[in-house]
C-alpha positions as CSV (number, residue, x, y, z in Angstrom):
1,X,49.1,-65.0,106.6
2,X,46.7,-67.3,104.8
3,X,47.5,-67.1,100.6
4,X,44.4,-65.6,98.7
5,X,43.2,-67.3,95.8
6,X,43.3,-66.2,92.3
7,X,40.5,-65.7,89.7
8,X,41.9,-64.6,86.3
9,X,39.1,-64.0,83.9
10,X,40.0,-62.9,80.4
11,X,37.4,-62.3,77.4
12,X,38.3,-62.3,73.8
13,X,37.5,-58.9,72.0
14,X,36.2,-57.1,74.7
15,X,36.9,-52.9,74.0
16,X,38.0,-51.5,76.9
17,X,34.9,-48.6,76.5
18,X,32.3,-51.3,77.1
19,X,33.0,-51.2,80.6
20,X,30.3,-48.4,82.0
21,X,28.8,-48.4,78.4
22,X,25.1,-47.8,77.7
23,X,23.4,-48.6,74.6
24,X,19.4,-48.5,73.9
25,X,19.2,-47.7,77.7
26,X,20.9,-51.4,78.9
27,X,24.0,-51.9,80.7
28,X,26.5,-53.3,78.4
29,X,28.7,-55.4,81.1
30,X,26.5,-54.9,85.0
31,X,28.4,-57.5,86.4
32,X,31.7,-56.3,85.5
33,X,30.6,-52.5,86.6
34,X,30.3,-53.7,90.1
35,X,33.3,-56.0,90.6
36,X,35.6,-52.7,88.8
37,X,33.6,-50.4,91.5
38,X,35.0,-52.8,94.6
39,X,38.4,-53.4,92.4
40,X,41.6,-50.9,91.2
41,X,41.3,-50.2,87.8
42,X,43.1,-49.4,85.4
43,X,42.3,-46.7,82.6
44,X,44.6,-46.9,80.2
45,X,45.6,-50.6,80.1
46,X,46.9,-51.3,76.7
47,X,48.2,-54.8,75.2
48,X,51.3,-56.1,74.0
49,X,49.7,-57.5,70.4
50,X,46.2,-57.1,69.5
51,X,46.3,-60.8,68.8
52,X,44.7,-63.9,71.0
53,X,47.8,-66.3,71.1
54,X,51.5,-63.6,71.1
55,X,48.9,-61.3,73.6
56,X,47.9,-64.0,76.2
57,X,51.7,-65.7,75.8
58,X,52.9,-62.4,76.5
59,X,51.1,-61.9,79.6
60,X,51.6,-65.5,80.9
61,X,55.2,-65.5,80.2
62,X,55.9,-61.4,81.6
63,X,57.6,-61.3,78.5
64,X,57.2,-59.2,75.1
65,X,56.4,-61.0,72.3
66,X,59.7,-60.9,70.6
67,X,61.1,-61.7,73.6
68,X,59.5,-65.2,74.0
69,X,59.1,-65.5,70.3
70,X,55.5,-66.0,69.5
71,X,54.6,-63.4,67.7
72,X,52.0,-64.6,65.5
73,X,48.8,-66.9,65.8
74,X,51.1,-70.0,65.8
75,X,48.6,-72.4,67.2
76,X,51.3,-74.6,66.2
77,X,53.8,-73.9,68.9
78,X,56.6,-74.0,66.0
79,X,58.1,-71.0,67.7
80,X,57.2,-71.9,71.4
81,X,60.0,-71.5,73.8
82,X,60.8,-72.5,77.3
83,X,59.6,-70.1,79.7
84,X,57.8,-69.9,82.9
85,X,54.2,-68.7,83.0
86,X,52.4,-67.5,85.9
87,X,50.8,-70.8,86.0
88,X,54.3,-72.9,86.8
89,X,55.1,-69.8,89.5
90,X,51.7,-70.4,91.2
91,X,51.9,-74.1,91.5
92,X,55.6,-73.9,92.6
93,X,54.0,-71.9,96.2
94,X,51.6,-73.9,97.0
95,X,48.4,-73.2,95.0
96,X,45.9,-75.9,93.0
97,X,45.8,-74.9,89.7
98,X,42.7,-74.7,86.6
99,X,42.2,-73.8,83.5
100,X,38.9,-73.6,81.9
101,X,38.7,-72.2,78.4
102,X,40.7,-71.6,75.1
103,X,43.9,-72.5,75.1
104,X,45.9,-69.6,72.9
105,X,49.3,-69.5,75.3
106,X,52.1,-71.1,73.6
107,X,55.3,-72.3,75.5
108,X,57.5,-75.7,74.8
109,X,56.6,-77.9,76.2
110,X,53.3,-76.8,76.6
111,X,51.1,-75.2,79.4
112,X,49.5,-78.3,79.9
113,X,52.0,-80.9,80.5
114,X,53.9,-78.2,82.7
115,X,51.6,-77.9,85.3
116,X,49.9,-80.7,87.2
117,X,46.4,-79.1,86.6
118,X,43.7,-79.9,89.3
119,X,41.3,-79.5,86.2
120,X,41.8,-78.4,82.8
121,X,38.9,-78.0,80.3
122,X,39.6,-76.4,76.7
123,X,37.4,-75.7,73.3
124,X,39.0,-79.5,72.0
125,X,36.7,-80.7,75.3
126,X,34.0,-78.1,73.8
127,X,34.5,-79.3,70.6
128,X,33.9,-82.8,71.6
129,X,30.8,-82.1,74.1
130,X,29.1,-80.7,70.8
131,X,30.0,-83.7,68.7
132,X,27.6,-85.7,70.9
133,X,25.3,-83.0,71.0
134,X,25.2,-83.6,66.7
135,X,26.2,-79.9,66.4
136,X,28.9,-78.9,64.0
137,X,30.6,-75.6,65.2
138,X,33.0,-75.0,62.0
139,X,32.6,-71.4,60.9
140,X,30.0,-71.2,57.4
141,X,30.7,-69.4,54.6
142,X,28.2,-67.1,55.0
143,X,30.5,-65.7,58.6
144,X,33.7,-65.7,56.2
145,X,34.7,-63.5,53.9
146,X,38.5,-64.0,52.1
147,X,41.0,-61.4,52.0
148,X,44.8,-61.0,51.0
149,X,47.2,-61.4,53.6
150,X,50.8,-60.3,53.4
151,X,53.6,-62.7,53.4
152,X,57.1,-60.9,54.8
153,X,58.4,-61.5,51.6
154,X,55.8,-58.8,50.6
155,X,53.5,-61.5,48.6
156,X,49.9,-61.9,49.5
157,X,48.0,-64.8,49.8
158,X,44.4,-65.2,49.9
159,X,42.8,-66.3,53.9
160,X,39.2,-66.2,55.3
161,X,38.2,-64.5,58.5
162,X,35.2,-63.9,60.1
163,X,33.3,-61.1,58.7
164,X,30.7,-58.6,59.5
165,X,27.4,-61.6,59.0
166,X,25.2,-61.9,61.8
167,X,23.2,-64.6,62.5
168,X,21.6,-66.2,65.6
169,X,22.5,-69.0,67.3
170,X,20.3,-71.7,66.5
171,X,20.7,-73.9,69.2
172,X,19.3,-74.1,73.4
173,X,22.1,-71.2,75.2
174,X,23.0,-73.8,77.2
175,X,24.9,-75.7,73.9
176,X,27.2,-72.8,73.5
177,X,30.9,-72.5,74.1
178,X,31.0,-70.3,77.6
179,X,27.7,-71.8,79.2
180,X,29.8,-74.9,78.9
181,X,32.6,-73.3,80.4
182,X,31.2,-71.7,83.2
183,X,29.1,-74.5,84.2
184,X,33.2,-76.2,84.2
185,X,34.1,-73.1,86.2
186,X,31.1,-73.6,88.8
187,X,32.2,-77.3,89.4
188,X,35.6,-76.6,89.9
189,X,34.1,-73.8,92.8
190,X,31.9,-76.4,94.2
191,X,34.8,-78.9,94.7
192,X,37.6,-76.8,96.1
193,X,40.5,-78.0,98.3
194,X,41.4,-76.6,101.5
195,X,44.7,-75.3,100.1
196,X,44.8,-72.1,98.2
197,X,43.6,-72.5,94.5
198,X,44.0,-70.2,91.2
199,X,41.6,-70.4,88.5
200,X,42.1,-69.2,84.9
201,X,39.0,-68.7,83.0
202,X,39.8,-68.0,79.2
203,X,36.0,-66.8,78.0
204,X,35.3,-67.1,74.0
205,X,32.6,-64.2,73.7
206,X,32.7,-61.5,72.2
207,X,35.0,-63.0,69.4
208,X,33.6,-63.5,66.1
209,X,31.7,-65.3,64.2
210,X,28.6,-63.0,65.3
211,X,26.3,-66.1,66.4
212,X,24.3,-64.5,69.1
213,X,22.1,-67.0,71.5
214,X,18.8,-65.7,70.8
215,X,17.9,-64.0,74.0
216,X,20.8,-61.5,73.4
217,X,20.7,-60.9,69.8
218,X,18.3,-58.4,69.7
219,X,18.7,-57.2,73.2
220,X,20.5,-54.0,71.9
221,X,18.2,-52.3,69.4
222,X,20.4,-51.4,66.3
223,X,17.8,-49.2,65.3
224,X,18.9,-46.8,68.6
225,X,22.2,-47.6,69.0
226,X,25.2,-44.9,68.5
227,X,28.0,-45.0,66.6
228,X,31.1,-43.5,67.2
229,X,31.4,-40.6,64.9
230,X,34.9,-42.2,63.2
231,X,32.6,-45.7,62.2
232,X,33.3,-46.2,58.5
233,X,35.7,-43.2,58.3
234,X,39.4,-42.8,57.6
235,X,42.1,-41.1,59.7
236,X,43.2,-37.9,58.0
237,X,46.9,-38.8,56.4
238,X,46.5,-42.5,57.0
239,X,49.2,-44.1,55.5
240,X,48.1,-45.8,52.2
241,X,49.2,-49.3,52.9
242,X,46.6,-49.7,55.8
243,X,44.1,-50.0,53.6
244,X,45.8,-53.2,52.2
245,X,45.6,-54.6,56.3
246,X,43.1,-57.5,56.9
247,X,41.3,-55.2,59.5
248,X,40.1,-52.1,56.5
249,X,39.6,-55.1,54.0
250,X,37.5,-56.9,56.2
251,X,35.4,-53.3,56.8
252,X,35.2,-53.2,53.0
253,X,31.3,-52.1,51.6
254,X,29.8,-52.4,55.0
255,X,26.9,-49.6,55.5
256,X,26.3,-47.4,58.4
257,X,22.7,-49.8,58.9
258,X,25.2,-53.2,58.7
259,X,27.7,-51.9,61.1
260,X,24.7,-50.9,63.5
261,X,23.9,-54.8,63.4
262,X,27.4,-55.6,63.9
263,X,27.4,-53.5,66.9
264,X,24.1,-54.9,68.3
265,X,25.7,-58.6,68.2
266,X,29.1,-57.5,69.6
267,X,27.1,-56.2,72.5
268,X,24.8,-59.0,72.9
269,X,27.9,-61.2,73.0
270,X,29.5,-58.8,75.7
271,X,26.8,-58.9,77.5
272,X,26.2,-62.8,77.4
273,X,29.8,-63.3,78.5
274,X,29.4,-60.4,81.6
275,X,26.4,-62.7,83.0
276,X,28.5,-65.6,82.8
277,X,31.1,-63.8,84.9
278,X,28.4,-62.6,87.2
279,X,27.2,-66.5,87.8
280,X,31.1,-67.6,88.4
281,X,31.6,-64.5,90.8
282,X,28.3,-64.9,92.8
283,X,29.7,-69.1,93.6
284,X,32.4,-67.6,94.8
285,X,30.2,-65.0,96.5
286,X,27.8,-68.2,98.0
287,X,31.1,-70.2,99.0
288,X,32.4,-66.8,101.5
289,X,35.2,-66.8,99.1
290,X,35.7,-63.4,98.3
291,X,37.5,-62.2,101.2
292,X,40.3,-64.1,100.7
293,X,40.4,-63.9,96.4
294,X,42.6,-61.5,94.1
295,X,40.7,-61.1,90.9
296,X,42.1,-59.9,88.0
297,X,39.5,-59.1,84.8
298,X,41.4,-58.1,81.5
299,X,41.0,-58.9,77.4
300,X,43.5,-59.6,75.7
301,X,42.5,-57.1,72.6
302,X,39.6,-55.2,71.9
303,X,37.7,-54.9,67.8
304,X,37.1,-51.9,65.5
305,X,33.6,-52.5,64.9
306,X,33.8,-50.1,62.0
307,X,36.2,-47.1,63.1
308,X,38.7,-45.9,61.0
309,X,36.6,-48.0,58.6
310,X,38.3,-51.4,60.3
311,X,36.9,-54.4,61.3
312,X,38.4,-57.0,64.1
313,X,41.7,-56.2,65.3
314,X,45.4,-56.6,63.8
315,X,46.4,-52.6,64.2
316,X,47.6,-50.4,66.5
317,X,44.2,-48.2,67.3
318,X,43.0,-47.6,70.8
319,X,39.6,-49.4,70.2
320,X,42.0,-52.8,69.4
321,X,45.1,-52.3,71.9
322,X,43.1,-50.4,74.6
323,X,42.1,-53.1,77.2
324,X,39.4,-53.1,80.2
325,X,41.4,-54.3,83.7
326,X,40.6,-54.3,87.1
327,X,42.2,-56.4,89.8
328,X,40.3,-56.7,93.0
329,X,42.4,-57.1,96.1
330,X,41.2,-58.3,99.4
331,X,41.4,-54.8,102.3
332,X,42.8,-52.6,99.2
333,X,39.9,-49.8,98.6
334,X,38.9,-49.4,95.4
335,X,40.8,-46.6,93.2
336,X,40.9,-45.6,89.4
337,X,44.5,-45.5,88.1
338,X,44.8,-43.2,84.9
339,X,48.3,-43.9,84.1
340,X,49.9,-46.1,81.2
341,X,50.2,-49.2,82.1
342,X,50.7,-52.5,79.8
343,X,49.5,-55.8,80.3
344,X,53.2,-56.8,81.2
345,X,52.5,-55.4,84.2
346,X,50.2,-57.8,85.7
347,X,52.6,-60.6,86.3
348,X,55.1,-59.2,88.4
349,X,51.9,-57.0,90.3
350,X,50.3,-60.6,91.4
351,X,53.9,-61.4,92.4
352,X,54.5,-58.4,94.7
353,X,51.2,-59.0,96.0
354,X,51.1,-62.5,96.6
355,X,54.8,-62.0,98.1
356,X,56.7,-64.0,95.8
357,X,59.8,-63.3,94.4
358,X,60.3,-61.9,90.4
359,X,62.7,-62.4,88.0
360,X,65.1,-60.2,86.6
361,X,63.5,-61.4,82.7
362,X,60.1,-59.8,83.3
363,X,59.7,-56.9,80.8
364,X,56.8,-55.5,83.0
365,X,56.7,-53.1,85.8
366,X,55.1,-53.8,89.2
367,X,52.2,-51.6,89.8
368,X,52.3,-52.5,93.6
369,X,53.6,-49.4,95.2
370,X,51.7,-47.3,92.8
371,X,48.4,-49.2,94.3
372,X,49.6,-48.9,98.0
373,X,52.0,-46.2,98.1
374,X,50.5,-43.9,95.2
375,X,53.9,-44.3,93.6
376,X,53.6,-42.6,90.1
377,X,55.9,-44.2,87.4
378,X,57.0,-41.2,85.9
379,X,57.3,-40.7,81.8
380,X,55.8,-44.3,81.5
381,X,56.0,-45.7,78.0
382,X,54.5,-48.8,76.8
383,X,55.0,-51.1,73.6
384,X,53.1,-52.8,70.8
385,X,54.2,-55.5,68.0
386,X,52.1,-57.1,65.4
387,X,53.8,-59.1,62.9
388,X,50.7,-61.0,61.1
389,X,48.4,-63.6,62.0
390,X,49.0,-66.6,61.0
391,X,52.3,-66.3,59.9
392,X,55.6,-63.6,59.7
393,X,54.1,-60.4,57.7
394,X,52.4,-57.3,58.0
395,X,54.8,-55.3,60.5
396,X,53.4,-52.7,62.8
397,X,55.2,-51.7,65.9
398,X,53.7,-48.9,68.5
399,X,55.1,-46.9,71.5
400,X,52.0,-45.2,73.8
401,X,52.4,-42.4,76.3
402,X,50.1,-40.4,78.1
403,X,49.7,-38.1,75.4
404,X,51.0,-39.6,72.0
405,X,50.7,-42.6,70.0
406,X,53.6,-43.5,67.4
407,X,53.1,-45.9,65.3
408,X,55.6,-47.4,62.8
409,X,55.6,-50.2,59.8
410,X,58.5,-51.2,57.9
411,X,57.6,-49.3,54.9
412,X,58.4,-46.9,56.6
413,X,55.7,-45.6,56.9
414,X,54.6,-43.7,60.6
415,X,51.7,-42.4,62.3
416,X,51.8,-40.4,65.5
417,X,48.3,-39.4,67.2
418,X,47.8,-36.7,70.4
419,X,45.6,-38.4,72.1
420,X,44.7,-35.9,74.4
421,X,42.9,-33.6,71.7
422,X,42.5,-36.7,68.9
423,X,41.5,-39.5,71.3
424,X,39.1,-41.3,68.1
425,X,42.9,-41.0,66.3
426,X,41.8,-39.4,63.3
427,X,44.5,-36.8,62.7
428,X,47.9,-38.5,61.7
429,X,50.5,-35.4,62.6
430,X,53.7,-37.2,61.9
431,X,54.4,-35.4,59.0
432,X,53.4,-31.6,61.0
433,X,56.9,-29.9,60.9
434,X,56.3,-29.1,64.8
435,X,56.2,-32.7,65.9
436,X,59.2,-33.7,64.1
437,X,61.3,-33.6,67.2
438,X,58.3,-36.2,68.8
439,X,58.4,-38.3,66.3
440,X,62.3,-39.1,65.9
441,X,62.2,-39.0,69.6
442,X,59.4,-41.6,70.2
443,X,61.1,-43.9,67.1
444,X,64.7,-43.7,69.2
445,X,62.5,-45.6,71.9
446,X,60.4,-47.9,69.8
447,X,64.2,-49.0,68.1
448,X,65.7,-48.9,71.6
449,X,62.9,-51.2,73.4
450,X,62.5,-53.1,70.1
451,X,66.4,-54.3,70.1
452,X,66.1,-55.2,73.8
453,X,63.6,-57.5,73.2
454,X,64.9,-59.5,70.6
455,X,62.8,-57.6,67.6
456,X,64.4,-58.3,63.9
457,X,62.3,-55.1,62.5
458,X,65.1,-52.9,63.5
């Protein structure tokens, strides 16, 4: 049987409700609608670490981040390990591998001089291509704001993020980061072998700074869009020290008006990158190429945009740990799966359906038989780490069922959300005598999966 080929597309930011979503009367994401109507998809896909480099890592690697050990934005590799990403298992049967994109997955030695790439195009080649262009792309003060970051030692020190400024992007579309990459992408289409090929496109947009090209940042009126009611709102019995998190300092003194603009970028940036998917998918389209292609669409984290009073991602809330993912298999009907499901998952599902053996180390579950034999995995937990961004600090560690969220820091501090009746997680009921048995119950299997995985919070 002749191999399919692999497109893996992954955005940065993306919220797994702008899939479907309508604002000001526009489709959000039209592209991605259709391929998730021909594709399975998944509901309530969550990540490992709503952060770029442990997330992706985690999902290359089928391992948890405390498992491989990067648990942090170490762009570094300090705490890079040896282990085999999907990329390595690919090449090893036969397929013609390329990356286009950011680069955020960290193994040692590193993805790049593991795998002999066919192509392989990241934002240093971006970064260059602008250099000629005379275009600086360093983030201005005016897209920063500082904030104090925890240490694990408990000290802070100060660090500047993006913030909430928007501002459009002064230069021709065709200058910015994923027009480059997709026009990258389309080559590497144009060229293909005759031997089965997997491409990983690694998109930029939505992620902030909120520099919209200019035909998209004003496509979504702010004046008409709607909020979710929890924008700029606390959760009932939030624990005090998430208000001392990057995400509710970076939400600090921004109005209901400013977080209307800062939803009217995010969404032009969604749905810039979603018509850069829908050029790469309609090459493959002109080539006759979908027939015989698996194609997986994720993110690896969503952003706040304002709920719970947040901004970005770095907690455990749906709108930053909920994902969007569909994977399109050739002769498999299309089908919406509402179980849990983590992004662990996906490795070992490719495997199963690309017929190549697993091993034992993958911390995911194979959703294969649930896809062809509508095998429910029954009582199906899922985990969560976040242990700061640029280095060891703030700790928050999650387990998700169907119906609850638990989340834990080590202050010892804990939240736990129904999510059936409090899905916008604004009622903490840790502390309701009646859940008590939930929440010791759902810490014995954070502490449990935590230990198993190498995890020092414990």
């Amino acid at each position: 049987m002749e191999k399919p080929n692999i497109l893996f597309i992954m955005t940065d930011h993306q919220r797994a409700d702008s899939i479907g979503m309508k604002q000001c009367g526009i489709e959000v994401t039209p592209n991605l609608n259709k391929l998730f109507e021909e594709s399975v998809i998944f509901t309530k896909a969550y990540n490992t670490c709503p952060l770029c480099v442990p997330c992706r890592t985690a999902l290359a690697t089928g391992k948890y981040p405390t498992h491989n050990g990067v648990v942090f934005n170490d762009w570094d590799g300090i705490r890079a390990r040896d282990h085999e990403t999907i990329h390595e298992i690919l090449e090893k049967n036969g397929y013609n591998i390329n990356h286009i994109g950011v680069d955020h997955i960290k193994v040692n030695p590193t993805l790049k001089s593991r795998v002999n790439f066919d192509k392989w195009v990241d934002q240093h080649d971006y970064n260059a291509y602008v250099k000629k262009q005379g275009i600086s792309v360093k983030r201005d003060n005016k897209h920063s704001k500082e904030v104090n970051e925890s240490r694990e030692n408990g000290e802070f020190f100060a660090k500047k993020y993006s913030n909430t400024y928007v501002s459009e992007w002064e230069y021709d579309s065709k200058i910015y980061k994923d027009t480059y990459f997709t026009r990258e992408c389309l080559d590497v289409i144009e060229n293909i072998v005759d031997k089965p090929f997997a491409l990983f496109i690694n998109y930029w947009a939505p992620h902030p700074p909120l520099r919209v090209p200019k035909e998209y940042l004003h496509k979504f009126n702010p004046d008409t869009i709607k909020l979710p009611d929890n924008v700029g709102k606390i959760a009932q019995n939030e624990p005090s020290n998430r208000r001392l998190g990057v995400p509710a300092q970076l939400a600090e003194d921004v109005s209901q008006e400013e977080w209307k603009q800062v939803w009217s970028a995010h969404l032009g940036l969604v749905n810039y990158v979603d018509n850069q998917i829908g050029q790469v998918i309609n090459k493959f389209e002109e080539k006759g190429l979908m027939d015989n292609t698996i194609i997986v669409f994720t993110s690896d984290h969503g952003d706040h945009l304002g709920q719970h009073s947040m901004y970005q991602k770095m907690e455990m809330y749906e709108q930053a740990i909920k994902v969007p993912l569909c994977i399109k298999i050739p002769h498999v009907d299309s089908m919406k799966i509402d179980d849990i499901m983590s992004n662990l998952d996906i490795l070992p599902t490719l495997l199963d359906e690309l017929g190549i053996k697993k091993s034992n180390e993958l911390d995911g579950i194979s959703q294969s038989e649930r896809i062809h034999n509508n095998e429910e995995i029954k009582d199906r937990k899922v985990f969560c780490q976040y242990s700061g961004n640029p280095e060891l600090g703030c700790i928050r560690r999650a387990v998700i069922t169907k119906q609850y969220k638990y989340i834990y820091d080590d202050k010892m501090e804990q939240e736990l959300y129904n999510l059936e009746v409090d899905p916008l997680e604004m009622n903490n009921v840790a502390n309701d005598e009646k859940n008590k048995s939930i929440v010791k119950s759902l810490h014995h299997e954070c502490v449990k999966w935590a230990k198993e995985k190498g995890d020092w919070v414990f």
